[in-house]
N, CA, C and O atoms as a DFTB+ gen file, in Angstrom:
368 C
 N C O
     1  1       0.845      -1.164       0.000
     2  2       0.000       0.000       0.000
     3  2       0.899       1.238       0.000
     4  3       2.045       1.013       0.389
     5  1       0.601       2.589      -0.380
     6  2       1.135       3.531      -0.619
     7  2       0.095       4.409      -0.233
     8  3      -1.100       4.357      -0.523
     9  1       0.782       5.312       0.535
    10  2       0.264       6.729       0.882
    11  2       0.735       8.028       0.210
    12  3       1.921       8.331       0.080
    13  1      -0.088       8.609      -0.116
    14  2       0.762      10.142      -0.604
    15  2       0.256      10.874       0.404
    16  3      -0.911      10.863       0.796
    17  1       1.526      11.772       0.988
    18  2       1.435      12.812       2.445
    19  2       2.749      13.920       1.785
    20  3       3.975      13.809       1.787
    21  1       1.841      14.960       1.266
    22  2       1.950      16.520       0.804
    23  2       2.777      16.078       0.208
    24  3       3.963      16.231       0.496
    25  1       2.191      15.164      -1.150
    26  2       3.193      15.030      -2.344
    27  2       4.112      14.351      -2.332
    28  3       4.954      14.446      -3.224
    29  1       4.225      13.506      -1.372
    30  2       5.734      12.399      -1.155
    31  2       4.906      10.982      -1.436
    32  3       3.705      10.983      -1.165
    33  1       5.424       9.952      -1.892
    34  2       4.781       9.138      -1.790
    35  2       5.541       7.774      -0.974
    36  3       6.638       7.230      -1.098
    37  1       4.477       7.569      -0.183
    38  2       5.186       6.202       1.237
    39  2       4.645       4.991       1.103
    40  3       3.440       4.766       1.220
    41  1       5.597       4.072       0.826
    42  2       5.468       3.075       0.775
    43  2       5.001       2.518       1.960
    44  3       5.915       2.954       2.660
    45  1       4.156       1.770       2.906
    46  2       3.668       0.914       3.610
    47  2       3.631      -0.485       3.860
    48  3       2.824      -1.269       3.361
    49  1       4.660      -0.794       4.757
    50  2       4.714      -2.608       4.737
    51  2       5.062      -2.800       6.077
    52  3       5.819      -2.309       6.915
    53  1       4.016      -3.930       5.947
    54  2       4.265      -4.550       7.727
    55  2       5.039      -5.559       7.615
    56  3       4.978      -6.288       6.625
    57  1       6.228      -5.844       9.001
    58  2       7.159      -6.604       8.905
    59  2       6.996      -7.229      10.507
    60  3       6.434      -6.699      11.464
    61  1       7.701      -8.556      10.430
    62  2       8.025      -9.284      11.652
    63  2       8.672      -8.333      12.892
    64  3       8.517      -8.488      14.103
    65  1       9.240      -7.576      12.372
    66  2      10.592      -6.857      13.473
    67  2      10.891      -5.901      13.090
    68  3      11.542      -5.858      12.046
    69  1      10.475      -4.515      13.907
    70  2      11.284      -3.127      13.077
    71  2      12.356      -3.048      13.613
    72  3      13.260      -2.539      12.949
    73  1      12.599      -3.434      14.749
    74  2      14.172      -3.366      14.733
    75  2      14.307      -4.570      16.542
    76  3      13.277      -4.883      17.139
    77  1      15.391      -4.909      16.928
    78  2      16.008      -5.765      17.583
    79  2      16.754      -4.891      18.843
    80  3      17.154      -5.448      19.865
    81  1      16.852      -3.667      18.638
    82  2      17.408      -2.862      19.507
    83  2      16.427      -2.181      20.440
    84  3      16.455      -2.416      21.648
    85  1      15.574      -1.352      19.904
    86  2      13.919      -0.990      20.631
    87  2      12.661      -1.520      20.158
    88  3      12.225      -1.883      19.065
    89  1      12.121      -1.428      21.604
    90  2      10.955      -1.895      20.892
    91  2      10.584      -0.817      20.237
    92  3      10.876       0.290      20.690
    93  1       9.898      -0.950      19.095
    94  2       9.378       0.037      18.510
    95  2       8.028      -0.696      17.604
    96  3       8.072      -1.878      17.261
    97  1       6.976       0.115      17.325
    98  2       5.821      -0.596      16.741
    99  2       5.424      -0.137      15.269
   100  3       4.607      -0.615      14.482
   101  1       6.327       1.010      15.162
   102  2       6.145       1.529      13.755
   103  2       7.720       2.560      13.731
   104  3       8.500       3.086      14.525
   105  1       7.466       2.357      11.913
   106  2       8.967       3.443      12.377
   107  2       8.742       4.493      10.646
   108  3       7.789       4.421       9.871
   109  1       9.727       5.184      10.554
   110  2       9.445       5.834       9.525
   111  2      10.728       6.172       8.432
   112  3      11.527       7.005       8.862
   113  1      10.966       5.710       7.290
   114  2      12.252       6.385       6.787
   115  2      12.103       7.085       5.719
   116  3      11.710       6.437       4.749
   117  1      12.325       8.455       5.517
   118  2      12.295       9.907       5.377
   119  2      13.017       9.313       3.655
   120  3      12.325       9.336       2.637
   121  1      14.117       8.947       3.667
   122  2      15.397       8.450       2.355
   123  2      14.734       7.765       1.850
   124  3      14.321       8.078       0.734
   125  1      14.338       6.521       2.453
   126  2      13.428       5.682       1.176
   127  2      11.445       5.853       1.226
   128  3      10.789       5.462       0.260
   129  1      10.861       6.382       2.286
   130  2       9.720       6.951       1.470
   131  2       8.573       5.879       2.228
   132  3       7.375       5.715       1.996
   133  1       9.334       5.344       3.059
   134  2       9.024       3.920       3.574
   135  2       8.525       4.020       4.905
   136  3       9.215       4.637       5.717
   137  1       7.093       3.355       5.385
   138  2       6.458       3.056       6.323
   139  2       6.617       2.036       7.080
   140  3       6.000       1.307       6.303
   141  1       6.968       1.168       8.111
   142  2       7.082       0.308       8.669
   143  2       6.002      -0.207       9.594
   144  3       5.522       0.809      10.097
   145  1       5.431      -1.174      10.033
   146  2       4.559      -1.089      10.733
   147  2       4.650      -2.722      11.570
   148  3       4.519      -3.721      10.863
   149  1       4.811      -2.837      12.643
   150  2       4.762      -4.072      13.644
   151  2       3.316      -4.837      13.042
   152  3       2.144      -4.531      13.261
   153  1       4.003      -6.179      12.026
   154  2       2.812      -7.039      11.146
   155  2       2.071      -7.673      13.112
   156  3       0.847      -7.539      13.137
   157  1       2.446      -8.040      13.993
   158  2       2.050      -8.744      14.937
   159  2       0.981      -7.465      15.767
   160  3       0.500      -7.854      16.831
   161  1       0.666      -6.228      15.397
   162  2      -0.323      -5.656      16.160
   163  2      -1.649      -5.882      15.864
   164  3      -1.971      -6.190      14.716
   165  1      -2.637      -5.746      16.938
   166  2      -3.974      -5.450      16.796
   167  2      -4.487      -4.515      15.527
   168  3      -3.636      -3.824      14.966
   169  1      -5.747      -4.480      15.098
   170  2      -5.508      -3.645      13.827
   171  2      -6.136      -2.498      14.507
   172  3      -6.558      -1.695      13.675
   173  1      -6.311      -2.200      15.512
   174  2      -7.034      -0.902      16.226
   175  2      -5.435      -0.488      16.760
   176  3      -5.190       0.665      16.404
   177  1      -4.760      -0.856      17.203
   178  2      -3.571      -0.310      17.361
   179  2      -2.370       0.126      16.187
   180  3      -1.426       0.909      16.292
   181  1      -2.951      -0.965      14.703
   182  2      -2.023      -1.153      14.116
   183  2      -2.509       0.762      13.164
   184  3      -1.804       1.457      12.432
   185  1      -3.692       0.943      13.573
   186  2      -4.513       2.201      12.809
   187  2      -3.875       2.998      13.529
   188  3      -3.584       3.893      12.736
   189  1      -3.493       3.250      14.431
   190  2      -3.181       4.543      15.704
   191  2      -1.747       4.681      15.591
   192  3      -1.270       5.803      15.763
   193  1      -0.872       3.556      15.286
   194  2       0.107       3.612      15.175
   195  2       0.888       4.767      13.406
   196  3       1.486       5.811      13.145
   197  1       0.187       3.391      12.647
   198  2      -0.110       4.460      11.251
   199  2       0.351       5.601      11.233
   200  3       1.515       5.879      10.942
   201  1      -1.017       6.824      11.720
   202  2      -1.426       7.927      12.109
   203  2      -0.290       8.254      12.844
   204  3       0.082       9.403      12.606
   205  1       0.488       7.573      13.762
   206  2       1.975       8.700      14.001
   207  2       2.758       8.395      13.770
   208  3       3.706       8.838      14.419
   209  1       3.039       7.430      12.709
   210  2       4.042       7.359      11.381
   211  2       3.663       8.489      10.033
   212  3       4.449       8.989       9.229
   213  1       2.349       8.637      10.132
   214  2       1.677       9.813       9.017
   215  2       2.250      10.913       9.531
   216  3       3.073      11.476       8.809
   217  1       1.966      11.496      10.896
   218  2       2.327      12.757      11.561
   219  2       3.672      12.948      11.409
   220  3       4.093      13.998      10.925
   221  1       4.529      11.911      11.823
   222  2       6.126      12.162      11.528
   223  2       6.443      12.488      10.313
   224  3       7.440      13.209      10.343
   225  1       6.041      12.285       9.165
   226  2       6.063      12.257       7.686
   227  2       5.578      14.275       7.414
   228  3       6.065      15.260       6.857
   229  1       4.292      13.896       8.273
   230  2       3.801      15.462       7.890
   231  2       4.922      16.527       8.587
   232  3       5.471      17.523       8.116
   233  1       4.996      16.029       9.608
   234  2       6.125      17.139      10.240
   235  2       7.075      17.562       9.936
   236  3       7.508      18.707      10.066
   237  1       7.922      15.836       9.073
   238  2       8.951      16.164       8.536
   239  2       9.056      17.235       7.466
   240  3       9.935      18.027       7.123
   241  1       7.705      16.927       7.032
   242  2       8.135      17.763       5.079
   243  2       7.098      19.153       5.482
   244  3       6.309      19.599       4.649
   245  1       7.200      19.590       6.511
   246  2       6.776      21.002       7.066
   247  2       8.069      21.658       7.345
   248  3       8.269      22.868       7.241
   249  1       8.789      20.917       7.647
   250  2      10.339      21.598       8.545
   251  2       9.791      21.831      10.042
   252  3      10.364      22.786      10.565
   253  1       8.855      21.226      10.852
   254  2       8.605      21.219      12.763
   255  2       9.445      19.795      13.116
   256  3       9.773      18.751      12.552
   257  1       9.547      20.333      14.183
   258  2      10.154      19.695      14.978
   259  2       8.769      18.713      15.372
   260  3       7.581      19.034      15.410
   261  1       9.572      17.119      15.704
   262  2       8.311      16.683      16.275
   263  2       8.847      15.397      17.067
   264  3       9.492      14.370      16.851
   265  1       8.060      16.207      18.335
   266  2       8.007      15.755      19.199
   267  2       7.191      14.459      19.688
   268  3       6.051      14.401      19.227
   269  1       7.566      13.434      20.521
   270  2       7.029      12.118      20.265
   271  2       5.728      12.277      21.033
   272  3       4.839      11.437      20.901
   273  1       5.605      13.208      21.741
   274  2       4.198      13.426      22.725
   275  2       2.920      14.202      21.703
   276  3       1.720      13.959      21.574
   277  1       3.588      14.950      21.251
   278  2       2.657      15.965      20.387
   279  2       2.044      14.992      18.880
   280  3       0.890      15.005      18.450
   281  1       3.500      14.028      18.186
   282  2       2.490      13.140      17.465
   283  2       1.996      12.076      18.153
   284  3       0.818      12.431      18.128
   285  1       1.986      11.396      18.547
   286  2       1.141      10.550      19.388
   287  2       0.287      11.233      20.288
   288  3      -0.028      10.429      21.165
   289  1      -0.124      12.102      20.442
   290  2      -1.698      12.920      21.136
   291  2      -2.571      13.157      19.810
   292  3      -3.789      12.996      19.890
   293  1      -2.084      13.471      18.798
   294  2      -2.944      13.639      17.594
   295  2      -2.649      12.440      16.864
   296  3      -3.222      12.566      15.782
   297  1      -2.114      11.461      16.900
   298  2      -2.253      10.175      16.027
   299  2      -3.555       9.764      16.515
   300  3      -4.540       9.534      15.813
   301  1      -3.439       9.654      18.378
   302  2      -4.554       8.515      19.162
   303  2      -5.880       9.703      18.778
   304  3      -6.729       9.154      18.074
   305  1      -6.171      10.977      19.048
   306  2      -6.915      11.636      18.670
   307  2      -7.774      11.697      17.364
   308  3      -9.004      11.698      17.327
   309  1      -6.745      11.755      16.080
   310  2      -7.462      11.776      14.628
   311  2      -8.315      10.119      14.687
   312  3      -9.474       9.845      14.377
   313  1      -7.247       9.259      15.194
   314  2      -7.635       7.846      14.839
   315  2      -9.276       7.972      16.243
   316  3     -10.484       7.882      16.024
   317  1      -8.941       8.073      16.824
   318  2     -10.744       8.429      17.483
   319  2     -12.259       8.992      16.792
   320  3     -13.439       8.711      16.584
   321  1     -11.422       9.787      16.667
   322  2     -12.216      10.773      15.991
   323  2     -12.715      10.438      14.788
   324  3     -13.878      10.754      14.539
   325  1     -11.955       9.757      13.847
   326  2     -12.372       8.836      12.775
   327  2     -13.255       7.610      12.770
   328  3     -13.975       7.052      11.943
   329  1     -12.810       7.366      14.375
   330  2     -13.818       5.836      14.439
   331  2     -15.034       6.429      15.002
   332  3     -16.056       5.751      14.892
   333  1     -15.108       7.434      15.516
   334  2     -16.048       7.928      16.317
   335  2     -16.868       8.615      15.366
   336  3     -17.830       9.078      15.981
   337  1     -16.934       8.915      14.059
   338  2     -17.354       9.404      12.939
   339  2     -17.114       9.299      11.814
   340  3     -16.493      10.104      11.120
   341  1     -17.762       7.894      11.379
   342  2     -16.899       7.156      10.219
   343  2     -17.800       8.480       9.126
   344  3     -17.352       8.471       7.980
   345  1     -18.635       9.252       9.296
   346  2     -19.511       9.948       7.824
   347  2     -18.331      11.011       7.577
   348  3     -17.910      11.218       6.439
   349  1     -17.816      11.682       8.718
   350  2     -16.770      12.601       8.505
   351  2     -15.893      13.015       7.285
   352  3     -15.568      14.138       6.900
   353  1     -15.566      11.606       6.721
   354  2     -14.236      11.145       6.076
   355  2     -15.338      11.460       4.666
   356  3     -14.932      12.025       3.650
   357  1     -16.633      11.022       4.830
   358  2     -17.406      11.123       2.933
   359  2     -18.640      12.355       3.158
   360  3     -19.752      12.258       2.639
   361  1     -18.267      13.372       3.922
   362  2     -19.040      14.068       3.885
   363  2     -19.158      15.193       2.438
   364  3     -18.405      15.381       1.483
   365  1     -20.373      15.738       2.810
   366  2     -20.937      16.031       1.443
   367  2     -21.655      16.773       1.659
   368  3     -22.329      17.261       0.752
């Protein structure tokens, strides 16, 4: 799957292990365009997670600084807010 976020386009693939050193559940690389995502999560977590792999992406290609509290308060937030109003997304 592929995302486009302000014109970049990100590749998306879930894998066994983002890395062996931290835990980590998603990760993001800026050079290759590439999404990572922990294949072993819940898919309600695996959605929330996403969303602050998206935010890091958006932040990056803004030039902000971003902070791991500030995207993850609006990852868990948008991803709420979305489930909490699926018409939102096809409104009209």
């Amino acid at each position: 799957m592929v995302v486009n976020i302000l014109g970049v386009p990100y590749s998306i693939r879930e894998v066994p292990c983002i890395t062996k050193e931290a835990i980590r559940l998603g990760q993001v690389d800026h050079t290759r365009q590439e999404i990572l995502l922990d294949a072993g999560l819940a898919e309600q977590r695996k959605q929330v997670v996403l969303w602050h792999e998206i935010f890091h992406c958006i932040f990056y290609a803004l030039g902000y600084d971003d902070e791991e509290q500030t995207v993850q308060s609006l990852a868990s937030s948008i991803n709420q807010i979305l489930k909490d109003n699926p018409k939102l997304i096809t409104f009209s």
